[in-house]
C-alpha positions as CSV (number, residue, x, y, z in Angstrom):
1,X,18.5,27.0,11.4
2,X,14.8,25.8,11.8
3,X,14.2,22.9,14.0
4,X,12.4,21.1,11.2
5,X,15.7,21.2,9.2
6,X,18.2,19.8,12.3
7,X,16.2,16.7,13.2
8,X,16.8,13.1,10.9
9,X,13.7,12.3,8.7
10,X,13.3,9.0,8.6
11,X,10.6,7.4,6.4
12,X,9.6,4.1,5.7
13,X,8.5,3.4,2.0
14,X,6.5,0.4,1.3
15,X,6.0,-0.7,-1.8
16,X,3.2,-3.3,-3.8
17,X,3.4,-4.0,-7.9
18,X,-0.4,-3.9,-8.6
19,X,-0.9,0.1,-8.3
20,X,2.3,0.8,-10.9
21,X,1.4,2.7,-14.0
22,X,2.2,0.1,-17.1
23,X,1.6,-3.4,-14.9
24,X,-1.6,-4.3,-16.9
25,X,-2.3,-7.3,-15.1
26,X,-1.9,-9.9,-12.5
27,X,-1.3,-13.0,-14.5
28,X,0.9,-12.1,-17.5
29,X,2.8,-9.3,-14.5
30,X,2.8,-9.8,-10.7
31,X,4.0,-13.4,-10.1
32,X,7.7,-14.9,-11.0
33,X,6.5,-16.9,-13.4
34,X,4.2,-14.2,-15.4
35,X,5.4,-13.0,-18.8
36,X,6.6,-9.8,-17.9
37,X,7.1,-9.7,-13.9
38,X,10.8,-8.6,-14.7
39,X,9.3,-5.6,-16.6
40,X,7.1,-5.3,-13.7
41,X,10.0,-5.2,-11.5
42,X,11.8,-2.6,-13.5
43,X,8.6,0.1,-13.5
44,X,8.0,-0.5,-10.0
45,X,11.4,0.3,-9.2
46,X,11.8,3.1,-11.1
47,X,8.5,4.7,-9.7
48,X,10.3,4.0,-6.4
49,X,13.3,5.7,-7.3
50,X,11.0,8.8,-8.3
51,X,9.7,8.9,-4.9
52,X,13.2,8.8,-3.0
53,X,14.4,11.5,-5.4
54,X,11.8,13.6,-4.0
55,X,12.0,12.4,-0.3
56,X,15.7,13.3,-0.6
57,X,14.9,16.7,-2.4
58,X,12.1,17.4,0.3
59,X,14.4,17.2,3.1
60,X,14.5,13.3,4.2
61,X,17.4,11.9,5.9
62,X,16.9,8.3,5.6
63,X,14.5,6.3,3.1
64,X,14.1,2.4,3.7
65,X,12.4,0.5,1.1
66,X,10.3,-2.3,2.2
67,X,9.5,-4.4,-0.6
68,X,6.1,-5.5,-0.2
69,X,4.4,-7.2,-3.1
70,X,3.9,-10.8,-2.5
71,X,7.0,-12.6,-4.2
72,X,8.8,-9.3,-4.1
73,X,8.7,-6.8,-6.5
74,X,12.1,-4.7,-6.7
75,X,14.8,-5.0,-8.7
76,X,17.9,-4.1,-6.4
77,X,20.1,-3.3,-8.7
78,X,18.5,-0.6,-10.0
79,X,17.3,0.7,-6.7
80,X,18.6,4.2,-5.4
81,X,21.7,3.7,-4.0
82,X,21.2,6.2,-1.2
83,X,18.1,3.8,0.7
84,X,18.5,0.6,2.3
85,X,15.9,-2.3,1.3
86,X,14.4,-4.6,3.5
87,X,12.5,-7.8,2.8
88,X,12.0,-10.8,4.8
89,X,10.2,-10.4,8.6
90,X,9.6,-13.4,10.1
91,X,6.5,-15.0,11.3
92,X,5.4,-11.6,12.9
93,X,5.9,-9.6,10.2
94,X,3.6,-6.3,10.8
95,X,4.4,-3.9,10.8
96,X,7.5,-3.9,8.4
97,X,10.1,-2.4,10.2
98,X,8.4,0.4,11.0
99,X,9.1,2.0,14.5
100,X,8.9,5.5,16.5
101,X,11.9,6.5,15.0
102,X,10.4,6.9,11.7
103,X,8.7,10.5,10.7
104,X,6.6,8.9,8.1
105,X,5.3,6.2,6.3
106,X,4.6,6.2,2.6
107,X,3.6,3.7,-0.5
108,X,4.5,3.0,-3.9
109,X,2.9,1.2,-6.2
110,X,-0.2,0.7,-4.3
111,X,-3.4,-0.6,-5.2
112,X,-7.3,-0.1,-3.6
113,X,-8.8,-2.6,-1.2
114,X,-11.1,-5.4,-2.5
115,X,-14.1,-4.6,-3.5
116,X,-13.9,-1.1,-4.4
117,X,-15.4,0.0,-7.5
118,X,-13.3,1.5,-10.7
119,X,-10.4,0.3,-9.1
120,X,-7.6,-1.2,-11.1
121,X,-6.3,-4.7,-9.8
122,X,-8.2,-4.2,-6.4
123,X,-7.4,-6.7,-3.4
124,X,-6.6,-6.9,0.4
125,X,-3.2,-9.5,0.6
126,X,-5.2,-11.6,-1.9
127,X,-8.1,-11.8,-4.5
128,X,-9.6,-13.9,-1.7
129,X,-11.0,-11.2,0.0
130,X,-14.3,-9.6,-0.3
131,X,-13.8,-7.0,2.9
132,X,-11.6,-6.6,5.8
133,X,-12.4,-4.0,8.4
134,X,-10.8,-2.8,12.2
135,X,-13.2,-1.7,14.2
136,X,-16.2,-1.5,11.3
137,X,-13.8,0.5,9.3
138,X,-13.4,-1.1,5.9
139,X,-9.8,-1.2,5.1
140,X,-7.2,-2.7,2.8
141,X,-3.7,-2.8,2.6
142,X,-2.6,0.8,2.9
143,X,-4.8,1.2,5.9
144,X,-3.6,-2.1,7.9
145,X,0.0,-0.3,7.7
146,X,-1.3,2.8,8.5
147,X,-3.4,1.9,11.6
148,X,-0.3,-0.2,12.9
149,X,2.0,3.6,11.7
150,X,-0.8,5.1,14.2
151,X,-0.3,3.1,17.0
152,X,3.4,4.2,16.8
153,X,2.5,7.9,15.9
154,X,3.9,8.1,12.6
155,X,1.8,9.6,10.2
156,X,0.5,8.2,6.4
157,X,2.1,11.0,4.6
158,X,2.3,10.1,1.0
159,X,0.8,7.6,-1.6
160,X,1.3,6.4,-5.3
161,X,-0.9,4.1,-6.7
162,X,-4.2,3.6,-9.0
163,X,-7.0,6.7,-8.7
164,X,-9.2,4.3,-6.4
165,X,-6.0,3.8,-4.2
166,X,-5.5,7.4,-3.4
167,X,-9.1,8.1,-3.2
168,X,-9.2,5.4,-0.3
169,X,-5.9,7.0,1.1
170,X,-7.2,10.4,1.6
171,X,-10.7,9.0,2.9
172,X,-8.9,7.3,5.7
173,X,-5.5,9.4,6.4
174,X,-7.0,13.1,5.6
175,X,-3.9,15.2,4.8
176,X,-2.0,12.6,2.8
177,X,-0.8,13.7,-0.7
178,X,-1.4,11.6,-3.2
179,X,-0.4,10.6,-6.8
180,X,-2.5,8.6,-9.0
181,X,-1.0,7.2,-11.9
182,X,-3.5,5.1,-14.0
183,X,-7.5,4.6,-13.0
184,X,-9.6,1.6,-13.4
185,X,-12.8,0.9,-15.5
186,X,-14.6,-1.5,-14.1
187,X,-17.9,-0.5,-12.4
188,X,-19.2,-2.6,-9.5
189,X,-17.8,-4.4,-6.6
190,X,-17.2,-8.5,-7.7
191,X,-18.5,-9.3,-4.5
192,X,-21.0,-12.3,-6.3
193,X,-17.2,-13.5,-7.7
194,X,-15.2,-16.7,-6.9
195,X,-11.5,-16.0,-6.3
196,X,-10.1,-16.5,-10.1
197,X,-13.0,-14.3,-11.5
198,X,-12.4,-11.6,-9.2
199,X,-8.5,-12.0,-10.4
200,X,-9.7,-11.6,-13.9
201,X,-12.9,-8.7,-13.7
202,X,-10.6,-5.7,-12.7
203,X,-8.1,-5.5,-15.1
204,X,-9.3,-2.7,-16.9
205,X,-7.6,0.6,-16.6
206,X,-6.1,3.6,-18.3
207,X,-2.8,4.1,-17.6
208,X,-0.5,7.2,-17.7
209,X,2.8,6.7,-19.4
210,X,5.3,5.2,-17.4
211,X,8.0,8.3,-17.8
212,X,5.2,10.6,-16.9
213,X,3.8,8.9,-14.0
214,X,7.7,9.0,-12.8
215,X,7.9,12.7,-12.9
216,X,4.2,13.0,-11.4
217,X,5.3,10.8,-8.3
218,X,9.1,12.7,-8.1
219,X,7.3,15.9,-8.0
220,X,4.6,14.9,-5.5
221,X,6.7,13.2,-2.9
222,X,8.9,16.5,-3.0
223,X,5.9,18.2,-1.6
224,X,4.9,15.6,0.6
225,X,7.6,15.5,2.4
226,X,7.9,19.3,2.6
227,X,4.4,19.1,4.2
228,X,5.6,16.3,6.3
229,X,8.4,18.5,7.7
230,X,6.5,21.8,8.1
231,X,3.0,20.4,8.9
232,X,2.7,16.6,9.1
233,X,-0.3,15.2,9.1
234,X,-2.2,13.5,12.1
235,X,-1.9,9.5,12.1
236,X,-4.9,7.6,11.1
237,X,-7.8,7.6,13.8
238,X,-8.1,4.6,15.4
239,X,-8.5,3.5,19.4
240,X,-8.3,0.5,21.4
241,X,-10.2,-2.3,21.8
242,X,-9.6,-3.2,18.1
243,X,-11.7,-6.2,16.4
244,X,-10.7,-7.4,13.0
245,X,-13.4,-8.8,10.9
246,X,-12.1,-10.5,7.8
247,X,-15.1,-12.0,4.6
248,X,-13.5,-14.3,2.0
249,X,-15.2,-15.1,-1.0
250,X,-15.4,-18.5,-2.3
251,X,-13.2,-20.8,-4.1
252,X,-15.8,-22.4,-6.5
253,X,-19.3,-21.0,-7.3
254,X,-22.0,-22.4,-4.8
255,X,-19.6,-22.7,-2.0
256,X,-20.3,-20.0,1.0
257,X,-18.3,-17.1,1.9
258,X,-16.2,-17.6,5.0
259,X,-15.4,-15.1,7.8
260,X,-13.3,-14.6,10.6
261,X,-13.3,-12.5,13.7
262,X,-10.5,-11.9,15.4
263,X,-9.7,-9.1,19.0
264,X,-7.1,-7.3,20.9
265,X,-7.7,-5.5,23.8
266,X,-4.9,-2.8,23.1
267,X,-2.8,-3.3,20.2
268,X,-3.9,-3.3,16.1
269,X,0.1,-4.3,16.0
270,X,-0.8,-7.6,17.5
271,X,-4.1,-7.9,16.4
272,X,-2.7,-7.9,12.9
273,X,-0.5,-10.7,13.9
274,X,-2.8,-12.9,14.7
275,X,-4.0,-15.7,13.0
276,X,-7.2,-15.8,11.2
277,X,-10.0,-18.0,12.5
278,X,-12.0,-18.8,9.2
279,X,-15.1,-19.9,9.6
């Protein structure tokens, strides 16, 4: 028997609510309160449920979900029975779980990092955020996890999320595979924006169906983790010292952005845990 088939495959799936196919926007779908975060739920859910089908197909041992979006975004009880979930990390919570003994890391449901153009519902942890970069590298979400996923050497082997998303994903992590499952419209970056119009300016997209961005992800993880297994991917480039350099947009118009600059001598891990000096 190959070697690839005898050793466990362990993958860690995060998971965010913004990048599903069908969540339209972030006031009437992401929080508890919205009109249709329970819908929201639901698609997310089953979009994550596509993806461990094809994990499982493509030769994964073990899938952890780690519910990521802000007030949490699965629905357990119509989650895969076959993964375990996690949520809830403590006051060091990066990065998620994740260790050496994973083989990969992968996302659901992800959306592109602020300020990125034709991007659907584009923000890094919140609409606050104008740019966030390690070591000059802009960066969102996706690449926070996967620079910590380096530092472990586990490789960024799959993503499903809007067309910007997995444009950004494959600019950063080259080998990824990728599913993109709606696109957004709006041109332009909202940097000139206060926090609630940048909410509000990127909720333009056109979406694939939900039922056909299911079978889209199913079919892609499959592969992914076939590549994974037979020829994974390197883990995201990045080397120590590591200096985080966050720019927040204003709360109000007139007021001034704010930034914060933050270093580690050896770990992105740590650096990530630190606090954020705003200035």
């Amino acid at each position: 028997m190959p070697v690839e088939e005898c050793r466990a495959m362990k993958i860690l799936l995060m998971t965010d609510m913004e990048g599903v196919a069908g969540v339209k926007n972030s006031e009437d779908w992401c929080a508890p309160d919205s009109r249709f975060y329970s819908a929201g739920c639901r698609l997310l859910t089953l979009e994550v449920n596509a993806a461990v089908e094809g994990f499982f197909a493509g030769g994964a041992t073990y899938v952890q979900v780690a519910d990521g979006h802000g007030w949490g975004g699965i629905d357990i009880e119509l989650l895969d029975p076959r993964v375990e979930y996690a949520r809830g990390w403590g006051a060091k919570a990066w990065p998620f779980g994740l260790d050496e003994s994973f083989s990969g890391v992968a996302w659901v449901g992800q959306h592109a990092k602020a300020s990125t153009e034709y991007a659907h519902l584009a923000h890094t942890q919140s609409f606050a955020y104008i740019n966030l970069s390690i070591n000059g590298v802009s960066i969102g979400e996706f690449g926070q996890l996967g620079m910590c996923a380096a530092e472990l050497g586990v490789p960024a082997f799959f993503g499903a999320g809007d067309l910007a998303f997995t444009k950004e994903a494959e600019a950063l992590a080259p080998g990824i595979v990728t599913c993109a499952v709606k696109r957004g419209v709006t041109p332009g970056t909202g940097e000139e924006c206060t926090v609630e119009e940048y909410r509000k300016r990127n909720a333009g997209a056109v979406h694939t169906t939900p039922v056909q961005a299911r079978a889209m992800i199913r079919k892609a993880a499959e592969a992914a983790m076939w590549k994974l297994k037979k020829n994974p991917p390197p883990p995201i480039a990045c080397k120590a010292p590591f200096e985080r350099v966050a720019v927040l947009r204003p709360e109000r118009a007139g007021e001034p952005v704010r930034t914060a600059r933050e270093r580690h001598p050896t770990s992105v891990i740590d650096l990530m845990a630190m606090p954020m000096d705003l200035k």
